[in-house]
MIMINU-717045 format. One record per residue (C-alpha): y negated, x negated, z negated; residue number from 1. Coordinates in pm, 1 decimal, always signed. Each point is the difference from the previous one (the first is absolute). Layout:
// residues N
<pt><y>Y</y><x>X</x><z>Z</z><seq>NUM</seq></pt>
...
END
This chain:
// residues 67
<pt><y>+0.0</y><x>+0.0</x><z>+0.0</z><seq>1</seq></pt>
<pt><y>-380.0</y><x>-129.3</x><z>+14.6</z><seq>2</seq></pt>
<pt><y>-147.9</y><x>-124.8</x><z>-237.6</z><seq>3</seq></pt>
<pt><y>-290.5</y><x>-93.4</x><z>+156.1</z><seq>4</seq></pt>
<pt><y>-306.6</y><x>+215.0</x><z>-168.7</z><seq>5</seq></pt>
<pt><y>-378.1</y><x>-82.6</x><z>-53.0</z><seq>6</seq></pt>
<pt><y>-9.3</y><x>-34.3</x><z>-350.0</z><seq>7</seq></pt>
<pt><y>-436.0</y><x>+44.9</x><z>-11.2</z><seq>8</seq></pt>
<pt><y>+87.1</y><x>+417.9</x><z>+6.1</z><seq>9</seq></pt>
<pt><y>+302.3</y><x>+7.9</x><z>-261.4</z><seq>10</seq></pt>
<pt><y>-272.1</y><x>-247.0</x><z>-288.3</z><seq>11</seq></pt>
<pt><y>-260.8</y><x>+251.8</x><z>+112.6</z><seq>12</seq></pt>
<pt><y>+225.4</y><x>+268.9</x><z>-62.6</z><seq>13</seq></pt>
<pt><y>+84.9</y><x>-161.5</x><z>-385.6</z><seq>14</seq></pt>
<pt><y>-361.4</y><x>-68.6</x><z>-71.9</z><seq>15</seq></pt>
<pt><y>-59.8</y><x>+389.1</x><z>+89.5</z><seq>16</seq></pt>
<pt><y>+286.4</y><x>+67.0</x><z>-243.3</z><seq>17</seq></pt>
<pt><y>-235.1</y><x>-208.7</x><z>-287.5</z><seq>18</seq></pt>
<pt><y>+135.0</y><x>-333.0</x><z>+29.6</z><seq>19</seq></pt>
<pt><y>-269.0</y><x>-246.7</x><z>-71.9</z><seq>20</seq></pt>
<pt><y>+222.2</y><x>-287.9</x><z>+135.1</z><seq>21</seq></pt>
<pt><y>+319.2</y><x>-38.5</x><z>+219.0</z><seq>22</seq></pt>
<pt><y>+202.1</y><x>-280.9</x><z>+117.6</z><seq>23</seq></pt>
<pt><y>+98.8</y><x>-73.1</x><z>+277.6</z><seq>24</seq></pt>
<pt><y>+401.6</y><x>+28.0</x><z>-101.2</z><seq>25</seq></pt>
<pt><y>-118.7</y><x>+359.1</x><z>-138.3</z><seq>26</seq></pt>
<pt><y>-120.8</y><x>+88.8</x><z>+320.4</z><seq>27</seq></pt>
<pt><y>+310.0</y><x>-159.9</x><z>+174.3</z><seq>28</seq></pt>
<pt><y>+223.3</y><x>+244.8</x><z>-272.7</z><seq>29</seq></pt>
<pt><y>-233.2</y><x>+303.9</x><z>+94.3</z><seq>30</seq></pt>
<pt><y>+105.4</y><x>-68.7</x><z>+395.3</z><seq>31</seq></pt>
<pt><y>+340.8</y><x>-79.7</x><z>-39.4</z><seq>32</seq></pt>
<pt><y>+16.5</y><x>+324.0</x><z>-197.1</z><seq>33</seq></pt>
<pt><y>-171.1</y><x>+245.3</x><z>+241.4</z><seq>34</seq></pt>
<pt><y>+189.6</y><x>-179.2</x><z>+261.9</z><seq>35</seq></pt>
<pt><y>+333.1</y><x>+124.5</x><z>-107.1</z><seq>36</seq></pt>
<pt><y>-143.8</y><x>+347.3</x><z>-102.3</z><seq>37</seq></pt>
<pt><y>-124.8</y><x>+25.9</x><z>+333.3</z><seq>38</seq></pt>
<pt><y>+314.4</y><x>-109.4</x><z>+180.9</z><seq>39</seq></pt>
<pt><y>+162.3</y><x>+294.6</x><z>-186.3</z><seq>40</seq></pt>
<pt><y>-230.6</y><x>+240.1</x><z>+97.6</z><seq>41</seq></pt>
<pt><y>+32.3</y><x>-117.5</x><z>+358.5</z><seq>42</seq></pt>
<pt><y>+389.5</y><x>+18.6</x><z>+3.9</z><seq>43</seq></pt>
<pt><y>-23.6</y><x>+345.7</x><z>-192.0</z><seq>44</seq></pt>
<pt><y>-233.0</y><x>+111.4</x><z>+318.2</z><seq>45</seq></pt>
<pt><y>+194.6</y><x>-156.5</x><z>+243.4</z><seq>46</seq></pt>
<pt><y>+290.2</y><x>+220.6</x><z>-124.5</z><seq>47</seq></pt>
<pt><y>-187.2</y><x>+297.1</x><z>-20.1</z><seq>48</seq></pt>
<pt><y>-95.1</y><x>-30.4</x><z>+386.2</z><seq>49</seq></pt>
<pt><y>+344.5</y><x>-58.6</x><z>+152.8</z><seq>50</seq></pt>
<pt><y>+114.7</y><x>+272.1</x><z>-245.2</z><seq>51</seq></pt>
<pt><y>-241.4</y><x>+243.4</x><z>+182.9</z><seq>52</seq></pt>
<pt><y>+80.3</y><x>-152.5</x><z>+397.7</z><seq>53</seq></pt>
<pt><y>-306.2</y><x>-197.3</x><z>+10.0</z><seq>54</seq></pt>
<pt><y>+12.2</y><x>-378.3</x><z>+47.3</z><seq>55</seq></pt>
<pt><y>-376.9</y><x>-17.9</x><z>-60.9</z><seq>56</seq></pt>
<pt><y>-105.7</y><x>+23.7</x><z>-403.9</z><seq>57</seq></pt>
<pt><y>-317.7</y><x>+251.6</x><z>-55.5</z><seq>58</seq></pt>
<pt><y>-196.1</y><x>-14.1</x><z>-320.2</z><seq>59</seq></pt>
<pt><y>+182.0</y><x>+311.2</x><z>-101.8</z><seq>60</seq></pt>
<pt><y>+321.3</y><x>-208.5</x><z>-2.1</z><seq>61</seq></pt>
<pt><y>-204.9</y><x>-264.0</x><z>-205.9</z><seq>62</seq></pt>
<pt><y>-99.5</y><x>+281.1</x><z>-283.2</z><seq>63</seq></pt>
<pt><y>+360.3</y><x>+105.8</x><z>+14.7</z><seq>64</seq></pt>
<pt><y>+101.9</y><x>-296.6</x><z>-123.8</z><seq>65</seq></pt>
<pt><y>-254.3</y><x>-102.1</x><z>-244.5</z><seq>66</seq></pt>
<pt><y>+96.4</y><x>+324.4</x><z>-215.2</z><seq>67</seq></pt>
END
């Protein structure tokens, strides 16, 4: 999987959460987390579309599988 991810939006995204400081490993933890929530979230959708005859995924298959 990728793990290639501007870090600058995920510290911006920590400081907006109230974190006066983060380091760079923090960051790092905070990508490599969303990274494998998001690869769920992905498969979940990709599952959803075949399921309904569609090879293309649509945001509704996307909400379907973040609930």
């Amino acid at each position: 999987m990728v793990r290639t991810f501007p870090l600058a939006p995920l510290e911006k995204i920590a400081r907006e959460a109230g974190a006066e400081r983060v380091s760079v490993s923090a960051v790092e933890a905070l990508r490599d987390a969303v990274l494998d929530v998001a690869e769920v979230i992905a498969m979940d959708a990709v599952a959803a579309s075949k399921h309904a005859g569609r090879v293309t995924v649509k945001e509704s298959d996307i909400k379907l599988a973040v609930k």
